[in-house]
N, C-alpha and C positions, 0 to 999 in steps of 0.2 A: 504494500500500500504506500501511495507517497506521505506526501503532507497532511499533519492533521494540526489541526488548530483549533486552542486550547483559551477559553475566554474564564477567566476569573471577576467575578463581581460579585468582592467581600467575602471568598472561598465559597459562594457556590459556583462549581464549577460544571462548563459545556462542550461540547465537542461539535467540532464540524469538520465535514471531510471537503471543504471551500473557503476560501478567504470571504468570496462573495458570499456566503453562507452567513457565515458570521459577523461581516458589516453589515445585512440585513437583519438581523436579529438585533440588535442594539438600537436604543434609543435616542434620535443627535442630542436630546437635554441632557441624558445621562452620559454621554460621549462629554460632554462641554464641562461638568461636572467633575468629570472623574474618575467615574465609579467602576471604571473595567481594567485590567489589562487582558490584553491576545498576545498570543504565543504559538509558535508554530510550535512543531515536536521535534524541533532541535535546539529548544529554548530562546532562540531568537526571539528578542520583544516587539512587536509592531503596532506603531503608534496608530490613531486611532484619531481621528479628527474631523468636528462637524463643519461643513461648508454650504454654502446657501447656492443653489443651483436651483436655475429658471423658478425663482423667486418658492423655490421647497430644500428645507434641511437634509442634506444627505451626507453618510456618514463614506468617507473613505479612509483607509489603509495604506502607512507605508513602513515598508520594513528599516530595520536599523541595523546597524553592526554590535548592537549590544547583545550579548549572548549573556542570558542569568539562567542557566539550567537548575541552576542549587537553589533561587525561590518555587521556577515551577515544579522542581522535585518535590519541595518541602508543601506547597500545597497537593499534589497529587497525592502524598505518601498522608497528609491529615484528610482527606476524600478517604483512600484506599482504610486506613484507620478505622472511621466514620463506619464505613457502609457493614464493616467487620460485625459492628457493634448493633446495629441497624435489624429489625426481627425481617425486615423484606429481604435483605443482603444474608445474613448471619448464613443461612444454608450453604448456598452458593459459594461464599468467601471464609468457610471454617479451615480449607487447608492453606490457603494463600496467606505468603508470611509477609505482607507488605513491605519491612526492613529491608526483604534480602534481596529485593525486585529493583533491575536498576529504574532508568527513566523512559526507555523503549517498554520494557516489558509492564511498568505500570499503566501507561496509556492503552498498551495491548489490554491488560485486564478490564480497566474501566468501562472503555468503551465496547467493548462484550459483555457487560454488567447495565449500562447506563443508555449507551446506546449513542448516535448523533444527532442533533436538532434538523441537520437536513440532508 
């Protein structure tokens, strides 16, 4: 699978298997706000910015050179934690050991757990 991209807003967290996926799903007030970061699955952060086109709020995307794999690990790995504990997840995630799952392999989990928005 290529790219997947990973929207945090205040630890709950989303998946989309599109960029376009994911700047559609977001709000431009909430864009202008604050209140997300995206991330591809190579930790890459991509900023996130509302613009006013043919007089309507749309949100676009643009990638950076900043790579923080160690925040979006640390949120995947408190999700992966979460759902453990979770009575809808608990079945499903009684062998998976969160810890020892790098940051490939916990996207893999989730999103076979969780699913994508689009």
């Amino acid at each position: 699978m290529g790219k997947i991209y990973i929207l945090n807003e205040n630890g709950d967290v989303s998946f989309f298997k599109t960029l376009q996926g994911a700047t559609s799903f977001v709000e431009p007030i909430d864009v202008k706000n604050g209140e997300y970061e995206l991330f591809d699955s190579n930790g890459v952060l991509i900023k996130l910015k509302s613009v006013k086109y043919n007089n309507k709020e749309e949100v676009v995307a643009t990638s950076t050179d900043f790579k923080d794999e160690e925040s979006l690990y640390m949120t995947l790995l408190d999700l992966c934690k979460y759902l453990k504990e979770h009575k809808n997840f608990s079945n499903k995630m009684f062998h998976i050991d969160c810890e020892r799952k790098s940051l490939k392999q916990l996207i893999k989990v989730l999103t076979g757990l969780i699913g994508f928005e689009d």
